[in-house]
C-alpha positions in Angstrom: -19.3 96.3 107.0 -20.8 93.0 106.3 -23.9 92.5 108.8 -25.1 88.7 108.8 -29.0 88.1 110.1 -30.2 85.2 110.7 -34.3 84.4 110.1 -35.1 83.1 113.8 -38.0 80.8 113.9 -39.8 81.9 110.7 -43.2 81.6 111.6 -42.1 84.3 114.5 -41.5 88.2 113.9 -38.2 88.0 112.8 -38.1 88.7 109.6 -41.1 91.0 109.8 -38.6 93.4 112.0 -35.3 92.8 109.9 -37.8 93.9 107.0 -39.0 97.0 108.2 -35.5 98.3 109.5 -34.5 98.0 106.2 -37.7 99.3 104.6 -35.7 102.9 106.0 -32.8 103.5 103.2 -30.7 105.4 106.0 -29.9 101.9 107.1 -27.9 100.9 104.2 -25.8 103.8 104.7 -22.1 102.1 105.7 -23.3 98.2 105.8 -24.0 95.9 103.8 -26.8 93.3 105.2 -27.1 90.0 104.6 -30.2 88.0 105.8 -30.2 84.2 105.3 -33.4 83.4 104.5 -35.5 82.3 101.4 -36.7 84.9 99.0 -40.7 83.1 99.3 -40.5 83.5 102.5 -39.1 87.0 101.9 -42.5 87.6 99.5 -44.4 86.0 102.1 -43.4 88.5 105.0 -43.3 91.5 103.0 -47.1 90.9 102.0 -48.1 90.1 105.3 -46.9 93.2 106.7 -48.1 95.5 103.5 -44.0 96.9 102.6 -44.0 97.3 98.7 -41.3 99.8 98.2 -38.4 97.6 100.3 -35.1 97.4 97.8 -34.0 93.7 98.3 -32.7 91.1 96.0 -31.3 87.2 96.3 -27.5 87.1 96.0 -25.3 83.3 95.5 -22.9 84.4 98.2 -21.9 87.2 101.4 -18.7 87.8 99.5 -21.3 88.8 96.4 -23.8 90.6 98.9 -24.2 94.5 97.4 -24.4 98.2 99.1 -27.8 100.0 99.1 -29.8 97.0 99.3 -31.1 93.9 101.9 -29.6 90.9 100.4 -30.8 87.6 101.0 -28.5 84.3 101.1 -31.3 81.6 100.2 -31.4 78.6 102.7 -33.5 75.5 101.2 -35.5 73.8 103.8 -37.6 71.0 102.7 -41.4 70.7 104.0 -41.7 73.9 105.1 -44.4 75.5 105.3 -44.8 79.2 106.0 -47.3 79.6 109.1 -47.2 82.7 111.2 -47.8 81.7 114.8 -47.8 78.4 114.9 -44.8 75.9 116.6 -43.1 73.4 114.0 -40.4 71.4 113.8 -40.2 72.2 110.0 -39.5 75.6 111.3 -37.2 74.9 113.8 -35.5 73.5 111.7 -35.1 76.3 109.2 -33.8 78.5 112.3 -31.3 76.0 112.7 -30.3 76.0 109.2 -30.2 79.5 108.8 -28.0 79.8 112.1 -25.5 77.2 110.7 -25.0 79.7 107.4 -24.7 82.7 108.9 -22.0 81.3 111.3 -20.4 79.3 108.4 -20.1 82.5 106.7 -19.0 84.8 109.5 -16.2 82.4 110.2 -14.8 82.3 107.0 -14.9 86.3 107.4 -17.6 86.5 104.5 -19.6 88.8 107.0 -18.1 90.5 109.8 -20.9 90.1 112.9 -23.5 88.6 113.3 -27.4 89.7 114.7 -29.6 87.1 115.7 -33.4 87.1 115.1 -35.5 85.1 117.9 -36.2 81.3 117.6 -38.3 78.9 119.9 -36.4 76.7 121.9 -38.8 74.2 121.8 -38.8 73.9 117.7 -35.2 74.3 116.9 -34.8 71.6 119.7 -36.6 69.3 117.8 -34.5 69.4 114.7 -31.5 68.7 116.6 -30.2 72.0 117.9 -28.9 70.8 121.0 -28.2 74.0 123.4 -30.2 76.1 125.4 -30.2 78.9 123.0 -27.6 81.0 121.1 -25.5 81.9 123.8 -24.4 78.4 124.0 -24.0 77.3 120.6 -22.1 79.8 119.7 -19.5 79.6 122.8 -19.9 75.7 121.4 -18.7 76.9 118.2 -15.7 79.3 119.7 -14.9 76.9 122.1 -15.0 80.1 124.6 -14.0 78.5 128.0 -16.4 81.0 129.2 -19.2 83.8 127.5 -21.7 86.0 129.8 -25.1 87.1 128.9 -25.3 90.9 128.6 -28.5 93.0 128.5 -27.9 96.1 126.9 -30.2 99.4 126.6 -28.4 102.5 126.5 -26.1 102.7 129.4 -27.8 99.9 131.5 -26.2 96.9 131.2 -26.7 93.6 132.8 -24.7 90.3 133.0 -26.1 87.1 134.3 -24.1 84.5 136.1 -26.4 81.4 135.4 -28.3 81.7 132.5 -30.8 79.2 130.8 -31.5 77.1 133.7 -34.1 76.0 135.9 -34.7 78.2 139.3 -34.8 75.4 141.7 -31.1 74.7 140.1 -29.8 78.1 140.6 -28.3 77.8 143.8 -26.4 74.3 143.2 -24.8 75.6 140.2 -23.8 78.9 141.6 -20.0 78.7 142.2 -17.1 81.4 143.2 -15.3 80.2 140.1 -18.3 80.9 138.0 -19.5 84.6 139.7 -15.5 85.2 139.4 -15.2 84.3 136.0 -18.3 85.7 134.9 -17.4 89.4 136.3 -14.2 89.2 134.8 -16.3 89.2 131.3 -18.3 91.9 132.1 -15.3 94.0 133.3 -13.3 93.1 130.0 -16.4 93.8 128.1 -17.0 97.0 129.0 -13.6 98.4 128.5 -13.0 97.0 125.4 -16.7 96.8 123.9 -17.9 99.7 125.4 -15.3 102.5 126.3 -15.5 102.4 130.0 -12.0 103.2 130.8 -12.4 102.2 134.6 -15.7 100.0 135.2 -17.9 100.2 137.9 -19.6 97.3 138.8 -22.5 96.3 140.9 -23.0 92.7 142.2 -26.2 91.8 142.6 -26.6 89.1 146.0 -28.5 85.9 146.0 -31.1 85.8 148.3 -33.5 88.6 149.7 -31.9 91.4 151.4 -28.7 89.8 150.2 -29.2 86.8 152.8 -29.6 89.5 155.5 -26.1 88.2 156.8 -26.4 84.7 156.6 -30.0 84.8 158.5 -31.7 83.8 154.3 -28.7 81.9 152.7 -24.8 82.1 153.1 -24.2 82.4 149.7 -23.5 86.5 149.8 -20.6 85.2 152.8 -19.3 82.3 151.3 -18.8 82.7 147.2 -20.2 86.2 146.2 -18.4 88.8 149.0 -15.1 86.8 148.9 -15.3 87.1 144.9 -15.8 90.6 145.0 -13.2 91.4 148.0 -10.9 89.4 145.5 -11.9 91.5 142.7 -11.1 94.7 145.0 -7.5 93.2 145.6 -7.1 93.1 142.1 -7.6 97.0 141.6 -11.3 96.2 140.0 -14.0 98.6 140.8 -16.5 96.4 142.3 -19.3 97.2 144.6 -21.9 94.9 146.7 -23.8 92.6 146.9 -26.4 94.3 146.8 -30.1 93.2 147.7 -31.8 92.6 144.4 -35.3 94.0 145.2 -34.5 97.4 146.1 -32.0 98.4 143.8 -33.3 99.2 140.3 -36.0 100.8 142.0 -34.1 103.3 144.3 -32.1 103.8 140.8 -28.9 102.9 142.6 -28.0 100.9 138.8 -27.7 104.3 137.3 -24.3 105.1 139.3 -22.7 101.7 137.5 -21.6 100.7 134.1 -22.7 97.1 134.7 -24.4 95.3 137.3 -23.9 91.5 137.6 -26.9 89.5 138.7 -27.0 86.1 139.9 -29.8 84.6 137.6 -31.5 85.3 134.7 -34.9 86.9 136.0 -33.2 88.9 138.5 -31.7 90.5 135.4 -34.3 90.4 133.0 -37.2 90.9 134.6 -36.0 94.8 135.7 -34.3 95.1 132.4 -37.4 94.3 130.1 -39.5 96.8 132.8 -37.2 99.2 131.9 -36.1 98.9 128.6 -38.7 96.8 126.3 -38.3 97.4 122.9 -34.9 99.0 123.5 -33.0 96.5 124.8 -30.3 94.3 123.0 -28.6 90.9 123.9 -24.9 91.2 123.5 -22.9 88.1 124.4 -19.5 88.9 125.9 -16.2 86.6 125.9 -16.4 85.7 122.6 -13.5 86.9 119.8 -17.2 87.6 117.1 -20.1 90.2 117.9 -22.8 88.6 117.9 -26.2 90.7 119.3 -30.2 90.0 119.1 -33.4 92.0 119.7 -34.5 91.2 123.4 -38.0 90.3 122.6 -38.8 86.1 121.5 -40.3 85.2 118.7 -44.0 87.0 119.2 -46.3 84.3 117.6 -49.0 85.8 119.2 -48.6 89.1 116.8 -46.4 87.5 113.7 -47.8 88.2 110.4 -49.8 91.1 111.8 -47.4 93.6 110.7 -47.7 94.8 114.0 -44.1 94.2 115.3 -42.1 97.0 116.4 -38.3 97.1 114.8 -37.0 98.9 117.7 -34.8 96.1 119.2 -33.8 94.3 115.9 -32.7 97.7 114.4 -30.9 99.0 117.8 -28.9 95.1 118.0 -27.7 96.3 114.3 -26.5 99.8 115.7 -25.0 97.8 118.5 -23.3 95.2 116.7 -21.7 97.7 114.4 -20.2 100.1 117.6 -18.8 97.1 119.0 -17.4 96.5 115.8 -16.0 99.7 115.5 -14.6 99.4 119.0 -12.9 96.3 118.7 -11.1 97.5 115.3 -9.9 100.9 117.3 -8.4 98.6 120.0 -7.1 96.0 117.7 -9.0 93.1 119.1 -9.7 91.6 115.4 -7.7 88.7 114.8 -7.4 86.5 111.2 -9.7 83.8 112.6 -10.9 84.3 115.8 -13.2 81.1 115.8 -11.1 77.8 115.8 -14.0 75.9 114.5 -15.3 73.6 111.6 -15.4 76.1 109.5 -13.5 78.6 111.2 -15.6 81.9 112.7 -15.1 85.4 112.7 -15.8 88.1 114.8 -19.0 89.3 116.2 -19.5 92.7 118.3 -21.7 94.9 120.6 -21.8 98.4 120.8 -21.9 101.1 123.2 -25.2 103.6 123.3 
């Protein structure tokens, strides 16, 4: 198996943690990585961080990449300038030029999934990366109707109905249609990605104590318990909603395969307390695996050589079970990504 990493923001940890999975040889067993990047910055990283015994070497294409070693697909990005830490458009724009590769190469099935290393919004923005992050671009690329955010650590997993927007917005873009959609991922996602044969689902509510019926919002009576009565109908396993504040903490998460919260901090915020370092960004609906480490680009320790691999080397693991699952239930088509150029198929794993 082909694995396709992408460099992140480069003056981020990134390429520090892709490095020192690989610095283990019992990584190369069974895939075959390829990291677009630049072998200076390669140099760069690896001195930074003191690895001298790292088997790696620049190869012309993915179709050439070779077993046993970290091969690197050199992207050429003028006026950069390697600087650990720092915000620059220079290396936004290298993200965004690595991105492009990687996907140009996954969807001409010259890799077969795709990890994502961390880049800063606010840089790749500025070289013309229009999207709130990967999630979007890549349902962009797939022209997925539809994708859902999913935190993954072991068998906690959380989905996220509105992701990368504003709090004060939350509210006026929740819909039915959306929490409806959005749990119909999650429950296709974790049969097919992740073995659970019959899913149980918690839904998370809006407001505290889950408007405390209707006394702190309607939005639990009017879009998010008709959604999940539907659901019900529809011989679904779904539970709730449930009031946010209590749950995670009474452990009441641990008797579901996948809870569904209604923004992004109500599901990150107890994930990353829970799981930092562990925890792996999987996003469901798309016909590729694609997964990340769930950390951002850490300019306040890159080039320190302090990173921890954990989460970049557990997204790996991930994207290769999901991999593994989708081939056992013959989800792979011939090109799954009806794009210019065509994409392939990304996955997330169950662990």
């Amino acid at each position: 198996m082909r694995i396709g990493l992408t460099s992140g923001d480069p003056n981020g940890i990134g390429i520090e943690t892709i490095l020192n999975v690989f610095s283990d040889d019992r990584m190369l067993i069974g895939i075959t990585p390829v990291l677009y990047a630049s072998p200076d910055l390669i140099s760069k990283n690896l001195e930074a961080i003191g690895l001298k015994d790292l088997n790696w070497s620049e190869v012309d294409s993915a179709e050439n990449a070779k077993q046993g070693q970290l091969n690197i697909c050199n992207i050429s990005v003028e006026n950069y300038s390697h600087r650990p830490g720092v915000l620059t458009s220079e290396a936004g724009h290298y993200a965004y030029q690595s991105l492009e590769c990687a996907v140009e190469d996954l969807a001409s099935s010259k890799v077969d999934v795709l990890v994502t290393a961390p880049i800063n919004k606010e840089a790749i923005t500025q070289s013309g990366f229009k999207f709130p992050g990967h999630t979007e671009y890549l349902a962009h690329m797939a022209n997925a109707e539809d994708v859902l955010m999913f935190l993954v650590a072991e068998n906690l997993r959380i989905g996220i109905v509105t992701g990368h927007i504003a709090l004060k917005d939350v509210a006026s873009t929740l819909t039915a249609k959306g929490i409806k959609s959005k749990l119909n991922l999650m429950h296709e996602s974790l049969a097919r990605d992740f073995g659970c044969v019959t899913p149980r689902i918690a839904v998370l509510g809006l407001n505290p104590h889950a408007g405390d019926n209707g006394l702190m919002g309607n939005e639990e009576q009017n879009m998010i318990s008709p959604v999940i009565k539907e659901a019900k109908t529809s011989g679904m396993n779904v539970f709730g909603p449930f009031a946010a504040d209590g749950f995670f903490g009474s452990g009441a998460h641990k008797d579901f395969d996948g809870v569904l919260a209604m923004y992004h901090d109500q599901g990150l915020a107890p994930f990353k307390a829970m799981s930092f370092g562990r925890g792996v960004n999987f996003t469901a609906g798309l016909p590729i695996v694609r997964t990340s480490p769930d950390h951002g680009t850490g300019f306040d320790i890159a080039g320190k050589g302090t990173a921890s691999p954990d989460s970049m080397r557990t997204a790996i693991f991930l994207a290769q079970d999901i991999h593994k699952s989708r081939l056992e239930h013959k989800q792979l088509t011939s090109n799954p990504l009806e794009i210019a150029p065509p994409k392939r198929d990304y996955r997330d794993s169950r662990r």
